[in-house]
N, C-alpha and C positions, 0 to 999 in steps of 0.2 A: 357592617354596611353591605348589603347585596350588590350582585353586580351591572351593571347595567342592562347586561342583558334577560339576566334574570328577572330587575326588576320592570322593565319592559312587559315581559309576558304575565306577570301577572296582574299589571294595568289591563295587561287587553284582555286576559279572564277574567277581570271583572267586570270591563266593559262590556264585553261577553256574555256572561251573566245577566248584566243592568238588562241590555234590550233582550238577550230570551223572556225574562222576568215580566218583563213590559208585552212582551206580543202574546205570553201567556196568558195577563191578567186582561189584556185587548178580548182577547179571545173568548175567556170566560166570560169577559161581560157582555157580549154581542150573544153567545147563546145564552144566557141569560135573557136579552132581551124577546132572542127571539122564542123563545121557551113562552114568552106574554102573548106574544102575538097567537104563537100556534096556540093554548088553551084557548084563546079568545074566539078566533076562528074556531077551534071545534065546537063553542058555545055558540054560533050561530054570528058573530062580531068579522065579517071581510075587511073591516078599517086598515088594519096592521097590512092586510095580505096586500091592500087595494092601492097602499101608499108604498109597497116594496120595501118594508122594512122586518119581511120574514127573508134577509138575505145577510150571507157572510163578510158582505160588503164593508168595510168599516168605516169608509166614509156615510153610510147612512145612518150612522148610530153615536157619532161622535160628538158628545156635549162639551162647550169650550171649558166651564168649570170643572165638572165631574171627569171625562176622560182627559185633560187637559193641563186645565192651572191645578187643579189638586193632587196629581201624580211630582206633577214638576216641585209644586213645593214641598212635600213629605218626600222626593228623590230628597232635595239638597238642605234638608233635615239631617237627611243617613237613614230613616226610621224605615219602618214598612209602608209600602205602595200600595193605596187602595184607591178607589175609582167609582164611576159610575156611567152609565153611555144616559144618550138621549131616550126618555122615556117613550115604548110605545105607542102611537094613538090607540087609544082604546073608545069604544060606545058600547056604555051597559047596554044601552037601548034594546041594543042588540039580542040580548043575551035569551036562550031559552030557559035560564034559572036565575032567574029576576034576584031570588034572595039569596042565592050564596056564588053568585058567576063571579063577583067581583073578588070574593076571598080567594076562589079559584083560581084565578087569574094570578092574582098579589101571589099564592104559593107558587104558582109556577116557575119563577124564575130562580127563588134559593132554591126550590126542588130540584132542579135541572143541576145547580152547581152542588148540591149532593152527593147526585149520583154522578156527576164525573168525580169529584172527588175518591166516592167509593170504587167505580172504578180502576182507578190507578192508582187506589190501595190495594185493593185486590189482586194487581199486577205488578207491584211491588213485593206482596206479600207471598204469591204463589209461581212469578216466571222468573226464571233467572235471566235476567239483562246484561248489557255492558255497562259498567260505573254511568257512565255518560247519560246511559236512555233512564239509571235511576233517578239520577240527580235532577234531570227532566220532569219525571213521573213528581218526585216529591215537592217541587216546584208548583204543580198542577194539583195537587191533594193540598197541601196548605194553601193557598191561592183561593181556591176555589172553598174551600169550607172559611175561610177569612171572610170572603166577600157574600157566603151566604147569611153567615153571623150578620155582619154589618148590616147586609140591606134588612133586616129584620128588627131592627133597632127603627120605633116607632114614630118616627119625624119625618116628614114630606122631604124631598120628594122618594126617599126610600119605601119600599114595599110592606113594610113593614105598619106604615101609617096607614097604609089601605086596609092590612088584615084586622087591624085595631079599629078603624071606623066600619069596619064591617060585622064585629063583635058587639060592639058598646050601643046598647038599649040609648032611645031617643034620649031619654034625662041626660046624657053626656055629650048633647048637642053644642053645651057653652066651650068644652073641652075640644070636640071638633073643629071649630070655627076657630079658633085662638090658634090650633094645632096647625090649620091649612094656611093661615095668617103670617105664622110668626115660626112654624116649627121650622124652614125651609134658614132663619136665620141662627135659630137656635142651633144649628146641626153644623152652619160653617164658624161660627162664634166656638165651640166647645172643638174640632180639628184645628183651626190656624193657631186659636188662642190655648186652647189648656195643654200642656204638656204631657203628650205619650198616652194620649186620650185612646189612642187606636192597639196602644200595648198589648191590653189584655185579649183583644180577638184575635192574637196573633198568638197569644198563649194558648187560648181554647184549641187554636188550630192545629198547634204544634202537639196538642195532647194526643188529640185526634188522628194526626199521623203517627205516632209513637206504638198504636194499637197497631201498624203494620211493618214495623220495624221490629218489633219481637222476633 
């Protein structure tokens, strides 16, 4: 049995741990967000800029399900934390590339947690750090390539249903409408209810950082 004191401290590194992990994945997903906004705005789209939602603020990005109860119950699972903030406003309307602004956009936000990902691979792989700033770094490269996977995963309100209705020829109109309907319950059905549903993008992710740990 450890000792009290002992095991004191590593309650509090793990608590420790719990909210870096947390302000980490905060983080990623707010530039994520704003990664939508700015392509949109450089598409000719001021919505995002005009409603103040190209800021670091995190109260302006916080959706009560995605940043909120789904953190909280994959916390007190044990499992990995993944998330989502409140989606940009967006208007194609806007857009000076009518046929592909919107696939645009939809990339922009995994692309953003990409390259931080890459990154602070890169900075893993080539600075020498204190244990501490790696543990950080590797924290911020799985995190962030975890949550680019997931929003890529083809169900509303993920980014990834945008890039697929921006693909799929009118005949796939029936599959739209069912998707925008029904995919948004399909997506919390298959996290609360199917077990370890979120596993495997925590695998991919972990491969992913493993290419800088060599």
């Amino acid at each position: 049995m450890q000792p009290p004191d002992t095991l004191c401290y590593y309650l509090f590194m793990d608590l420790l741990l719990t909210i870096l992990t947390l302000i980490i994945l905060l983080f990623s997903i707010i530039i994520h967000e704003i990664s939508h906004g700015t392509a949109a705005y450089y598409l000719g789209d001021p919505t995002a800029k005009m409603e103040g939602r190209l800021s670091l603020n995190p109260l302006k990005h916080l959706d009560p399900v995605g940043s909120i109860l789904l953190p909280l119950f994959l916390m007190m699972l044990g499992g990995p934390v993944i998330g989502w903030a409140k989606p940009v406003p967006i208007n194609p309307a806007y857009f000076r590339d009518k046929r592909w602004g919107d696939l645009k956009v939809s990339l922009a936000g995994p692309a953003s947690n990409f390259a931080l990902a890459l990154i602070f691979g890169l900075i893993i792989r080539f600075i020498p750090l204190p244990t501490g700033f790696i543990e950080i770094a590797v924290i911020v490269v799985t995190y962030n390539i975890a949550l680019a996977i997931f929003n890529l995963i083809p169900l509303p309100p993920l980014d990834g249903s945008h890039i697929l209705f921006s693909l799929l020829p009118s005949s796939f109109d029936g599959l739209k409408i069912f998707l925008s309907q029904w995919g948004f319950v399909v997506l919390i059905f298959i996290i609360f209810l199917v077990p370890d549903s979120l596993n495997w993008i925590f695998t991919v992710a972990e491969k992913f950082l493993y290419l800088f740990l060599k």
